[in-house]
N, C-alpha and C positions, 0 to 999 in steps of 0.2 A: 504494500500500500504506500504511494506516495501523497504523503501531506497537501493539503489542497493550498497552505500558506505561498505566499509569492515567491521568497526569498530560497526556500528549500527547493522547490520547482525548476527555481531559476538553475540550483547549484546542480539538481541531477543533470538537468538537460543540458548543462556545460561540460559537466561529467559524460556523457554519450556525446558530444560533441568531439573532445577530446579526445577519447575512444576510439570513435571510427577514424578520426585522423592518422591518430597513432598505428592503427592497423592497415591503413591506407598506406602509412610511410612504411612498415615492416612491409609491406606486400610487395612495395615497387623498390626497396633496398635504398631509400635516400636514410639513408646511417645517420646524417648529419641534425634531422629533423626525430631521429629516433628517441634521442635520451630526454631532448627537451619535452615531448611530447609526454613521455612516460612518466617524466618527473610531476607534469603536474598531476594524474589521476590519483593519486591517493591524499592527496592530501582536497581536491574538490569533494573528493566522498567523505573526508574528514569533516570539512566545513558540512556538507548535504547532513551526515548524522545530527553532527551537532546543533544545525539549525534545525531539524524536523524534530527531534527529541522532544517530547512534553516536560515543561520544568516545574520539580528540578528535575536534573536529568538525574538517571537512577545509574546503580553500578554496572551493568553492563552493559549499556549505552557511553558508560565514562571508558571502562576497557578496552571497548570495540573502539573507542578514538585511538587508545596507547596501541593498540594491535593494530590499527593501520598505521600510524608512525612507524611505530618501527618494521612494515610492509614498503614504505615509503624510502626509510632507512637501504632496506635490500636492496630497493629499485633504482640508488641511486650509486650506490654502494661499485658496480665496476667502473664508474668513471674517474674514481681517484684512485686508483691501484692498480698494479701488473694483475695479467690475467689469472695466474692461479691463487694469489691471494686474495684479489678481487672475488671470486667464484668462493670461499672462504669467509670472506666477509658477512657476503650476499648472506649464505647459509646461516649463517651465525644469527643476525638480524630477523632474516625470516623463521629460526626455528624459536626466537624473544617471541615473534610475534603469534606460534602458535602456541605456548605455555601462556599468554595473555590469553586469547580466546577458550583455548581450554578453563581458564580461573576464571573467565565472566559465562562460559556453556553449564560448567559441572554441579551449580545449583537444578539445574531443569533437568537432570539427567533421571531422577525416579520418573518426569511425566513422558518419557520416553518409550516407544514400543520395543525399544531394542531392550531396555531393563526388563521386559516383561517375559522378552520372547528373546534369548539369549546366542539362539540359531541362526536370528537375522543379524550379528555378528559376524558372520562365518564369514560372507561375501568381502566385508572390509579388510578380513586378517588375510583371505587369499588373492587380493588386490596387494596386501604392503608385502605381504611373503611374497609374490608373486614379483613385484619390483627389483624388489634387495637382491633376492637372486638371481635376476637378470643384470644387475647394475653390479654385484661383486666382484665378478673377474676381473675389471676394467676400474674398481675402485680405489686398489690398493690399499696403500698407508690412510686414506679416508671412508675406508669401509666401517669404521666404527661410527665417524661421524654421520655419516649415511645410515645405518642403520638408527640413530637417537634418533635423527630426522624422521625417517621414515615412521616409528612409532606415534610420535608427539603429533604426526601431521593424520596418521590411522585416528589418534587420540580425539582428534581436533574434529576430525568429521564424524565421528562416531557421538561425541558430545553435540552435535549441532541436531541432531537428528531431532533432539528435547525441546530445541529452542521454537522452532517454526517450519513446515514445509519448505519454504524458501530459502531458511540457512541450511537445512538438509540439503537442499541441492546446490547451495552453493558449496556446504565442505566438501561433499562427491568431487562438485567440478576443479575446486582446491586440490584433491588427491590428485587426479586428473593432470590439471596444469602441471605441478611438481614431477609426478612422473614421467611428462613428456620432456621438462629438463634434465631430470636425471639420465632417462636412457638418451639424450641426446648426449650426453656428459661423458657415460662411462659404459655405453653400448656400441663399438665403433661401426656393427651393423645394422645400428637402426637410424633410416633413414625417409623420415618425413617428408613431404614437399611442403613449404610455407609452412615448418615447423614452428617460427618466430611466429606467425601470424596466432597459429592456434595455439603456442604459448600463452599471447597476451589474451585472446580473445577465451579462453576458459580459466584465466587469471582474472580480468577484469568482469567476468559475470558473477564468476564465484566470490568476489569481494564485494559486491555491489548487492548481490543476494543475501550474503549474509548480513548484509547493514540493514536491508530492505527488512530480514526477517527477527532479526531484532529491535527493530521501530514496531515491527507489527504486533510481537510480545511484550513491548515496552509502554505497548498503548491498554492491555486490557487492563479490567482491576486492579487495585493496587495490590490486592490480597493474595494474586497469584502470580507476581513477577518478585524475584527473588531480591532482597535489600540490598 
């Protein structure tokens, strides 16, 4: 649900604005339009949360801002470093940012189907096992850091599922995104075509949804969103 207020309105449609540019620039390779473009998405989703928020704003609408910073962090993260500490960095940042979402998800996790139903688990754990193993041989000396990630990011979408249909599908497409950098990283035969493209474009849905499905949770009773 997008807020009917002018100002929020304004901020997503700048946000999809941005967006399709961004992937417009990764489509046709002008590199030079790439970072700048990238640089600004997360922090318009920042502003979109925080101006659509009902005040005051509650605690997982305050974390969902610190978990996109430091998503923001990630995304800006190789343009002041060599490439493999760059790619280092990035991780570091974006694994801040899912132990954030995870501490603003893991109140709603009893109203969760998965708490109930333990089986619809399964699919998550043979999605991140299914990763790891294909990204080890080619991970080396960062196979361990790849493997925290990969949990904390399991963790992240498996928490969302409690929050809202929406962040459900935005953590899925979170795993998603992440995995198509990793095997692009440390799988030398897997080969996407306009892998950048569907990078950002199931990065920027899955950030945008889960903001979406936390405003949506953040709007009902007060008596059933978590303090």
């Amino acid at each position: 649900m997008i807020p009917r207020e002018p100002l929020p309105r304004a901020l997503f449609a700048l946000f999809i604005l941005v967006t399709v540019a961004h992937l417009a620039v990764q489509a046709i390779g002008a590199e030079a339009w790439s970072r700048p473009t990238q640089a600004l998405l997360m922090p318009l989703l920042a502003a979109f949360v925080w101006a659509a928020a009902p005040r005051p704003r509650g605690r997982p609408v305050r974390l969902t801002a610190v978990a996109l910073f430091f998503s923001w962090l990630g995304d800006i993260a190789p343009a002041f470093a060599s490439d493999d500490a760059a790619f280092l960095v990035m991780v570091g940042f974006f694994l801040v940012a899912q132990v954030v979402y995870i501490v603003a998800f893991a109140p709603w996790w009893a109203r969760s189907p998965l708490a109930s139903n333990r089986t619809l688990l399964v699919p998550y754990g043979v999605v991140v096992a299914g990763l790891v193993a294909l990204c080890a041989p080619g991970a080396g000396p960062l196979l361990v850091p790849v493997l925290v990630y990969g949990l904390l990011l399991g963790a992240m979408a498996v928490l969302s599922v409690g929050v809202h249909r929406w962040a459900a599908v935005g953590g899925a497409l979170f795993l998603l995104s992440d995995g198509l950098i990793a095997l692009r990283a440390f799988s030398p035969g897997f080969d996407l075509p306009l892998s950048g493209v569907w990078v950002m474009l199931t990065y920027t849905a899955a950030q945008a949804l889960i903001v979406l499905g936390v405003l949506a949770r953040d709007r009902e009773p007060a008596e059933e969103v978590p303090a």
